[in-house]
TIMI-2910 file (N, C-alpha, C, CB; in pm, 1 decimal, decimal comma, always signed):
<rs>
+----------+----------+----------+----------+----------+----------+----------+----------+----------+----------+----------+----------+------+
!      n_x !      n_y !      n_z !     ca_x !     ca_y !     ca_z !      c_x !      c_y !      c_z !     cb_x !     cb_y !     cb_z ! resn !
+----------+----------+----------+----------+----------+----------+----------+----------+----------+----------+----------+----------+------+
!    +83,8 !   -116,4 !     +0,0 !     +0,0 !     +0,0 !     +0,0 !    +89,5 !   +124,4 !     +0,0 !    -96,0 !     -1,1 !   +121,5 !  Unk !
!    +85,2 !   +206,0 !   -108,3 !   +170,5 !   +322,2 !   -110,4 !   +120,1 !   +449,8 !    -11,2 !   +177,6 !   +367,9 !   -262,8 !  Unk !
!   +217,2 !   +450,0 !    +50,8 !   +186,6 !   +586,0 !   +163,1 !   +301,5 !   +648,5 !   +131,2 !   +173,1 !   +559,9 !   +346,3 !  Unk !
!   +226,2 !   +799,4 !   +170,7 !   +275,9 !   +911,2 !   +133,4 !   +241,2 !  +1013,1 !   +306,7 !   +188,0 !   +962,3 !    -33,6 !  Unk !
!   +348,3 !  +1057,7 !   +351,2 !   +371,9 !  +1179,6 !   +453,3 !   +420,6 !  +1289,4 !   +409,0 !   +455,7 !  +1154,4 !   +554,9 !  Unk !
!   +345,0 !  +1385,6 !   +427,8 !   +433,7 !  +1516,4 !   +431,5 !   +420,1 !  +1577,8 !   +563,5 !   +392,2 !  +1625,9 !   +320,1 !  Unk !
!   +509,3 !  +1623,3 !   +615,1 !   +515,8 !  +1712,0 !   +703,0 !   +600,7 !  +1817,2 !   +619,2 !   +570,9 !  +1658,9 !   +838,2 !  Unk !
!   +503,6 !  +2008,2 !   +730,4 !   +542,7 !  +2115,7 !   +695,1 !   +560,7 !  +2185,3 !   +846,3 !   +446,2 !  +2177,3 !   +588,8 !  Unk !
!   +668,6 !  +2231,6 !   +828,2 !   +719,7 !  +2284,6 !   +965,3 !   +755,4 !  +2451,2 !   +916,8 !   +877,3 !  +2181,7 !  +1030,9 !  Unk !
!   +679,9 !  +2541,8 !   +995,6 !   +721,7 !  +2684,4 !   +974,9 !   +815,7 !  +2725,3 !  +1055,4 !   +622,8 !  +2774,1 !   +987,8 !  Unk !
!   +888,8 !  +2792,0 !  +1058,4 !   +997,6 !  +2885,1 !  +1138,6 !   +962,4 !  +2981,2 !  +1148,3 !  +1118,2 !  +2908,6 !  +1099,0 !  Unk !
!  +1049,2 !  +3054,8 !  +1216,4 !  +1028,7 !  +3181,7 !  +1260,4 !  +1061,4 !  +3313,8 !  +1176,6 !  +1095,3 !  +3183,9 !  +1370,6 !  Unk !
!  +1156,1 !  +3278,4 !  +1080,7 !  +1209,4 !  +3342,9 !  +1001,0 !  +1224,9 !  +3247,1 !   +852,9 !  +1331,4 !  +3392,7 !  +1071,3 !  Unk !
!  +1273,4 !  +3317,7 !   +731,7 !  +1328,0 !  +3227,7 !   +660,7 !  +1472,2 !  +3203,0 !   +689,1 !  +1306,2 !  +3258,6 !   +537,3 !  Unk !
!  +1520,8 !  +3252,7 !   +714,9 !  +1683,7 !  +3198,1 !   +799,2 !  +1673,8 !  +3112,4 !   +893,7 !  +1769,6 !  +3308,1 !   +880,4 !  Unk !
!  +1582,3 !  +3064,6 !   +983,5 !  +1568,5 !  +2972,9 !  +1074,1 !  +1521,5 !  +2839,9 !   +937,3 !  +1442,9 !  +3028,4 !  +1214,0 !  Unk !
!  +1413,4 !  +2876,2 !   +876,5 !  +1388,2 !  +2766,6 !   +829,5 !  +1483,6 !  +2697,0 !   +670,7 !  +1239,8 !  +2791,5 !   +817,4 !  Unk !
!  +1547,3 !  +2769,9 !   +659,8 !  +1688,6 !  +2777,3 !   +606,7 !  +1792,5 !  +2651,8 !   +634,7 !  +1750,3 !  +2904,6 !   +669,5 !  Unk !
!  +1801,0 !  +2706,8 !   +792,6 !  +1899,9 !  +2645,2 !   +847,0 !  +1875,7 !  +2549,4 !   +896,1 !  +1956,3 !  +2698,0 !   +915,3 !  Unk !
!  +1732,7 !  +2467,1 !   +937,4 !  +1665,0 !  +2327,4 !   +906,5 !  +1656,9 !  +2281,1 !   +818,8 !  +1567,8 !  +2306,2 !   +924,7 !  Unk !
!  +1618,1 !  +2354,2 !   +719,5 !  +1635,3 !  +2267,4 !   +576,8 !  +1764,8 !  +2175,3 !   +563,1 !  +1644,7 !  +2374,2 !   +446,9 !  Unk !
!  +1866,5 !  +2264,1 !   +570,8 !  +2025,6 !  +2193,8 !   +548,0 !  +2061,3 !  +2112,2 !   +670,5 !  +2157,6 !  +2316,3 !   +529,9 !  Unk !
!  +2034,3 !  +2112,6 !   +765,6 !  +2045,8 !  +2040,4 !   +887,2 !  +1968,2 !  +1893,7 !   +841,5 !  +1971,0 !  +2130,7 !  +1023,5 !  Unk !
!  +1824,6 !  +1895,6 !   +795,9 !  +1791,8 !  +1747,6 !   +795,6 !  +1794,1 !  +1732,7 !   +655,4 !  +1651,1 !  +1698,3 !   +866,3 !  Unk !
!  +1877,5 !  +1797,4 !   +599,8 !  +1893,3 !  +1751,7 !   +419,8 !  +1981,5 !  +1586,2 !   +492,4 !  +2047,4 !  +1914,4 !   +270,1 !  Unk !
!  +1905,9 !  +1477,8 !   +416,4 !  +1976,9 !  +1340,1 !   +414,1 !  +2138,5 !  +1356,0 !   +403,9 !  +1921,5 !  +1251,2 !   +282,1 !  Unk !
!  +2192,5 !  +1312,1 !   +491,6 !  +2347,3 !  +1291,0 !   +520,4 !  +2398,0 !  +1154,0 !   +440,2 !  +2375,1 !  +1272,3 !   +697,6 !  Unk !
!  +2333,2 !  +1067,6 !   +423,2 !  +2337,0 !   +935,6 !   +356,3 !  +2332,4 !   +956,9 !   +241,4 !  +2245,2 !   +844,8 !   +383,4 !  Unk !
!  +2419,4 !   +817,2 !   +124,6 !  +2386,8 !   +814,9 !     +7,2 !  +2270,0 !   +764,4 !    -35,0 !  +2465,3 !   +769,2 !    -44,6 !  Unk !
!  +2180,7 !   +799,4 !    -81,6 !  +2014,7 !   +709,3 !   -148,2 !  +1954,0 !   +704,7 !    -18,2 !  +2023,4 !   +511,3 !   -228,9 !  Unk !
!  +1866,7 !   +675,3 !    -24,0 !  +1748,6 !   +605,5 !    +40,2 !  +1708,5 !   +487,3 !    +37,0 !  +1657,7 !   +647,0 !    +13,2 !  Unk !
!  +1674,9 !   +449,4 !   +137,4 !  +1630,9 !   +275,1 !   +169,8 !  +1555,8 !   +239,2 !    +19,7 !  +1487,2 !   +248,0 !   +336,4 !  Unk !
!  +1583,8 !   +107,0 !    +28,2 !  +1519,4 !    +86,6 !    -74,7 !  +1389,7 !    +41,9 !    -97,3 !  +1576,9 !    +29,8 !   -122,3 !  Unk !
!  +1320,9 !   +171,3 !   -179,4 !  +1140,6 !   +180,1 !   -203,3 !  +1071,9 !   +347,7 !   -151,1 !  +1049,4 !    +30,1 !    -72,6 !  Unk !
!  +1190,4 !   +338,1 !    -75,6 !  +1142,2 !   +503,5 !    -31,6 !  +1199,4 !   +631,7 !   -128,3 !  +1210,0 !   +540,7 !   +136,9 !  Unk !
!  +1097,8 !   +716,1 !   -143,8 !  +1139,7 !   +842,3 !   -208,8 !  +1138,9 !   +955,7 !    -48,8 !  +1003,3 !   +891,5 !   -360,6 !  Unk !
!  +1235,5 !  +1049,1 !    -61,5 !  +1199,8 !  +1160,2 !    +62,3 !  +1248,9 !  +1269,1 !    -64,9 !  +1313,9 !  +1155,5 !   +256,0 !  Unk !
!  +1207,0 !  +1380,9 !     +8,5 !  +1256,4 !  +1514,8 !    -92,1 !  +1228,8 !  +1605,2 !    +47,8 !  +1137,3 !  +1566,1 !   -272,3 !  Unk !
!  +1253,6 !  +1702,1 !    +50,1 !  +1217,7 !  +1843,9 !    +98,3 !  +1222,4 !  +1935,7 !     -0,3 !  +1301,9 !  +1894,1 !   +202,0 !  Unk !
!  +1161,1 !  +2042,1 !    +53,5 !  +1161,0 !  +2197,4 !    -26,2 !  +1120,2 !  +2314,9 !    +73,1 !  +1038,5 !  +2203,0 !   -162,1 !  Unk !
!  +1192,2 !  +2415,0 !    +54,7 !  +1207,3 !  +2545,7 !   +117,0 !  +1077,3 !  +2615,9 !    +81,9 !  +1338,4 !  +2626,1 !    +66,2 !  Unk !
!   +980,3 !  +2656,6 !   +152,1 !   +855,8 !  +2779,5 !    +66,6 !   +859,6 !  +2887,0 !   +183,5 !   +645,8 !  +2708,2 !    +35,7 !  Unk !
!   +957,0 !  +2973,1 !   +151,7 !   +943,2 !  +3107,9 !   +317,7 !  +1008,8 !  +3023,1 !   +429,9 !   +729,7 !  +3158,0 !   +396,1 !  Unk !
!   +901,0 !  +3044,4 !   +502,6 !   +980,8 !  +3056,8 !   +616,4 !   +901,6 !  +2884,0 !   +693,8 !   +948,9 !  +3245,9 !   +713,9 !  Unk !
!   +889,8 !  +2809,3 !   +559,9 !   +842,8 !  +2678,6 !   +595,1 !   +946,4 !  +2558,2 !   +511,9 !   +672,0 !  +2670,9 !   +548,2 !  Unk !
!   +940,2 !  +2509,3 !   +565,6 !  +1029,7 !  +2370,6 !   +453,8 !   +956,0 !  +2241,4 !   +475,2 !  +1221,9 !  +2324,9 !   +505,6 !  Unk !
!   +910,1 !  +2169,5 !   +372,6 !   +812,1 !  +2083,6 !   +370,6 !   +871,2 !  +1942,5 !   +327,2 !   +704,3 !  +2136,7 !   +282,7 !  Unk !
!   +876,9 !  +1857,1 !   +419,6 !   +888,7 !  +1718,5 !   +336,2 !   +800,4 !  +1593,2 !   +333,8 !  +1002,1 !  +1664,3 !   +370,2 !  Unk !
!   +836,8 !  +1533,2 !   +234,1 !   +791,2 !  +1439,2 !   +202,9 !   +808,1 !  +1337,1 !   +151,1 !   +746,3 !  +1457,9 !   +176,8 !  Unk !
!   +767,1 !  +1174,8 !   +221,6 !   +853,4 !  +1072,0 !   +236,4 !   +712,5 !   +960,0 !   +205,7 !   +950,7 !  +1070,9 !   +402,2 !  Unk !
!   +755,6 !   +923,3 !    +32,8 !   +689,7 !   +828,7 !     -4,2 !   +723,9 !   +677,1 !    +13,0 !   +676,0 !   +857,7 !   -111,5 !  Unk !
!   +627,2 !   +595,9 !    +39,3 !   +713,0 !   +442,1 !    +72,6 !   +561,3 !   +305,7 !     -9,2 !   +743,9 !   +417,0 !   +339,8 !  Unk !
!   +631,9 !   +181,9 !    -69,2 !   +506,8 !   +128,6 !    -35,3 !   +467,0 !    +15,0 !    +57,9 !   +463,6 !    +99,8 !   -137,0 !  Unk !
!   +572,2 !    +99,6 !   +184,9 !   +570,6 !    +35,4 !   +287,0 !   +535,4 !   +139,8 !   +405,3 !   +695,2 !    -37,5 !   +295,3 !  Unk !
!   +399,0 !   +133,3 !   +455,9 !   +348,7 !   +171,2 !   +530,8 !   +450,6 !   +236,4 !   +643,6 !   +268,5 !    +80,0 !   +553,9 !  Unk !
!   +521,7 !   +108,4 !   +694,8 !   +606,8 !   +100,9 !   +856,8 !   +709,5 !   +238,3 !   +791,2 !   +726,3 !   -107,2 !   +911,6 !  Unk !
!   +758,4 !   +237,2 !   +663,4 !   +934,6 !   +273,0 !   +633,2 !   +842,4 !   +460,0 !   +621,6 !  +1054,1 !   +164,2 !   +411,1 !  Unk !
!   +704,4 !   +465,9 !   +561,8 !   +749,6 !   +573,2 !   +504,9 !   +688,8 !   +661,7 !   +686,6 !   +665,3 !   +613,9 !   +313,1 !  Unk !
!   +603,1 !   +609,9 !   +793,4 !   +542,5 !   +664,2 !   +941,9 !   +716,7 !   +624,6 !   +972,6 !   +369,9 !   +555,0 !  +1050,8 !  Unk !
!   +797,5 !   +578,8 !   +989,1 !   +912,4 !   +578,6 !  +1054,8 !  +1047,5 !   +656,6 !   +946,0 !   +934,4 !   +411,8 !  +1098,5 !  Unk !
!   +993,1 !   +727,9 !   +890,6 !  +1077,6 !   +852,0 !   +857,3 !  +1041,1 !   +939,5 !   +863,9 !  +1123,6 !   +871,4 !   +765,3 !  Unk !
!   +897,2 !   +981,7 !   +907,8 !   +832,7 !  +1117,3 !   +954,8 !   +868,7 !  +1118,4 !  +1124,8 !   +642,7 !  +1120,0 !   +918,4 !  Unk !
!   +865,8 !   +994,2 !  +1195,9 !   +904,8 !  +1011,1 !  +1317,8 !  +1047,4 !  +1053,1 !  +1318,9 !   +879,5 !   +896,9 !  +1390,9 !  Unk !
!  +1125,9 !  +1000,0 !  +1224,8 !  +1274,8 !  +1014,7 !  +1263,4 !  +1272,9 !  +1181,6 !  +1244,6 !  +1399,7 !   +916,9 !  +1150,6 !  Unk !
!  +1229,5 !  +1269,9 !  +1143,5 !  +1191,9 !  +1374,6 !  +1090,8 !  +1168,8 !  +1467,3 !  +1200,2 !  +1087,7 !  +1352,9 !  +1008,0 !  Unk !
!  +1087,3 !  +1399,7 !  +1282,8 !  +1010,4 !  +1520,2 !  +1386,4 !  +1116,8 !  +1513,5 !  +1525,2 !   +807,7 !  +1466,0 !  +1442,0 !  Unk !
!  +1146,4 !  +1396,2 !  +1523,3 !  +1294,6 !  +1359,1 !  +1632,7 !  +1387,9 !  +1453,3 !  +1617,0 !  +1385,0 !  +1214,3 !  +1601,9 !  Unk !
!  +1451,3 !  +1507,4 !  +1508,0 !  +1582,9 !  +1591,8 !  +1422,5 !  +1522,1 !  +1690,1 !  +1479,9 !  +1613,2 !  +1600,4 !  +1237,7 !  Unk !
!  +1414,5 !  +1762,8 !  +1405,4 !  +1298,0 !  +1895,5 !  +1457,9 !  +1351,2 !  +1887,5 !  +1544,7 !  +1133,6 !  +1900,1 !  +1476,4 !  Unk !
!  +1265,4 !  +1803,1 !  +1606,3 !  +1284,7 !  +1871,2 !  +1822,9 !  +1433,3 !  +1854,0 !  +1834,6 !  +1189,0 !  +1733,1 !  +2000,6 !  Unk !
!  +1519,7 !  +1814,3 !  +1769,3 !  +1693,0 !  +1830,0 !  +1825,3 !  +1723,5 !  +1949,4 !  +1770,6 !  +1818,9 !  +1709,1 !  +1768,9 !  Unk !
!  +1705,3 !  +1969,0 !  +1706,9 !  +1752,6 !  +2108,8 !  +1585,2 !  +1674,8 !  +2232,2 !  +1674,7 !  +1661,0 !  +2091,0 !  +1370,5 !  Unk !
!  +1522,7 !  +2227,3 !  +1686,5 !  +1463,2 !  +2374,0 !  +1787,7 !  +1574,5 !  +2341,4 !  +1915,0 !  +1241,2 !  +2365,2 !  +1860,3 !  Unk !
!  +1597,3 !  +2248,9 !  +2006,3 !  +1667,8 !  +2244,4 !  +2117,3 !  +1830,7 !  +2314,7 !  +2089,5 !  +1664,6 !  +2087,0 !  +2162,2 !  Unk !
!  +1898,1 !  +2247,0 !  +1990,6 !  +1994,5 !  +2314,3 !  +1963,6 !  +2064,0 !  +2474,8 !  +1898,1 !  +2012,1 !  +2239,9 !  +1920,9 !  Unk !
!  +1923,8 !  +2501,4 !  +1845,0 !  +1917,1 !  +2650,9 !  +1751,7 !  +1922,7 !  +2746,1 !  +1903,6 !  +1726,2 !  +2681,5 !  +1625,1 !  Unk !
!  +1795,1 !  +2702,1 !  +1946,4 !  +1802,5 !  +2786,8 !  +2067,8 !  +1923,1 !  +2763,2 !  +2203,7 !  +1657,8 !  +2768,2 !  +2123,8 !  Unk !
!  +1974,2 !  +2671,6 !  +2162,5 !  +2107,0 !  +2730,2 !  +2267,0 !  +2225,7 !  +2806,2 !  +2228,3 !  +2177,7 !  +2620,1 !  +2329,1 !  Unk !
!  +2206,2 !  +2765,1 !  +2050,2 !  +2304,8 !  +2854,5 !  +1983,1 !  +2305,1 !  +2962,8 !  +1970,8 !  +2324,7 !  +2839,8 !  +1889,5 !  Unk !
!  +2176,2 !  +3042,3 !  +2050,5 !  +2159,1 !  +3178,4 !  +2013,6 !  +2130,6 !  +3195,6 !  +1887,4 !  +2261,1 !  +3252,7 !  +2039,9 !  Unk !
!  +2050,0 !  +3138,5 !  +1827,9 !  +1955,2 !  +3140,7 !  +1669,9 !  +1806,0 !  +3195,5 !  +1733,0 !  +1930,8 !  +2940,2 !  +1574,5 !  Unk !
!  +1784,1 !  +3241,3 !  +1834,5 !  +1641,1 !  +3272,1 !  +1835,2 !  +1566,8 !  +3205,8 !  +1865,2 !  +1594,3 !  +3300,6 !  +1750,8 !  Unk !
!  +1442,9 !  +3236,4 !  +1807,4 !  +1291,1 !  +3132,9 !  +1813,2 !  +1301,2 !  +3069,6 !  +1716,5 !  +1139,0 !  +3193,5 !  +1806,6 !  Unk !
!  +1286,7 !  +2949,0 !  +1695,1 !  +1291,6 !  +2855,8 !  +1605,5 !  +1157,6 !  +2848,7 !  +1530,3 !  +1329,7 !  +2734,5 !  +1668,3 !  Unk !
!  +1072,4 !  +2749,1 !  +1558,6 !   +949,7 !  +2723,9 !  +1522,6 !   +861,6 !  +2800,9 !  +1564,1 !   +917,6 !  +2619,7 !  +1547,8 !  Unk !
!   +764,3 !  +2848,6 !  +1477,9 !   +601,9 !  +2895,7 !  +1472,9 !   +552,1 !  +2794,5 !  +1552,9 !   +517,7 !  +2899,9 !  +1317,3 !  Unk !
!   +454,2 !  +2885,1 !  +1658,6 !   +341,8 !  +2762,4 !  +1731,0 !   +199,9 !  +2796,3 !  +1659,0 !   +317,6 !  +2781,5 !  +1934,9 !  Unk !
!   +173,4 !  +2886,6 !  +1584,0 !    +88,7 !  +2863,0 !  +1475,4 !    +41,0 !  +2727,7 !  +1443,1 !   +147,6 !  +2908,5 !  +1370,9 !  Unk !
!    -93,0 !  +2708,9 !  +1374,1 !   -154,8 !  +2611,1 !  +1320,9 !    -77,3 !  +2575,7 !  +1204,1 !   -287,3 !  +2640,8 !  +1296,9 !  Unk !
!    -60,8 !  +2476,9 !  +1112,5 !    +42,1 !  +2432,2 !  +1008,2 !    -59,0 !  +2409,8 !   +891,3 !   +138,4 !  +2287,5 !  +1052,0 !  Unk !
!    -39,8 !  +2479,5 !   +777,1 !   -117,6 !  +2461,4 !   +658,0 !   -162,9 !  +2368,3 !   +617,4 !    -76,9 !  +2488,4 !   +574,8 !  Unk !
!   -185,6 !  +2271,4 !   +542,7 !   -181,9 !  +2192,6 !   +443,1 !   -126,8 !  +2220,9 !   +323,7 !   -281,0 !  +2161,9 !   +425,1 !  Unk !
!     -6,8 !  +2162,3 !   +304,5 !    +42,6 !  +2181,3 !   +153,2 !    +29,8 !  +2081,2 !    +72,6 !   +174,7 !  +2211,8 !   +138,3 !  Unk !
+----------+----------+----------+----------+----------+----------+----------+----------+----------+----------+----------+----------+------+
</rs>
């Protein structure tokens, strides 16, 4: 069954959401095999999305996703980067 996640995370700025983008840009060569992921920058949001047609692979790369998030807001803000994330409601893209 092909599943598809996107998560969209706003920042506070586009320089905050900038500097998440490149932070959870994939460090690895390829992707597991069957999964597509991509991101993209729109303002001060960066949106990804992680196709699988494996149910488990593509919900356990949105968790790993939101894991990074909460390390990345924890770490921005000790770096003296500011407010990280919008507590705003999150669009649908």
């Amino acid at each position: 069954m092909k599943t598809e996640v996107v998560l969209a995370i706003t920042a506070s700025s586009a320089r905050t959401s900038g500097a998440l983008g490149s932070v959870l840009a994939p460090d690895n060569e390829g992707n597991p095999k069957g999964l597509r992921f991509s991101s993209q920058r729109r303002g001060r949001s960066t949106v990804f999305r992680a196709t699988s047609e494996s149910p488990s692979t593509a919900l356990s790369t949105a968790v790993s996703i939101l894991r990074d998030v909460s390390l990345f807001q924890e770490v921005w803000l000790l770096s003296g980067g500011g407010a990280p994330l919008s507590q705003k409601r999150l669009d649908r893209h």
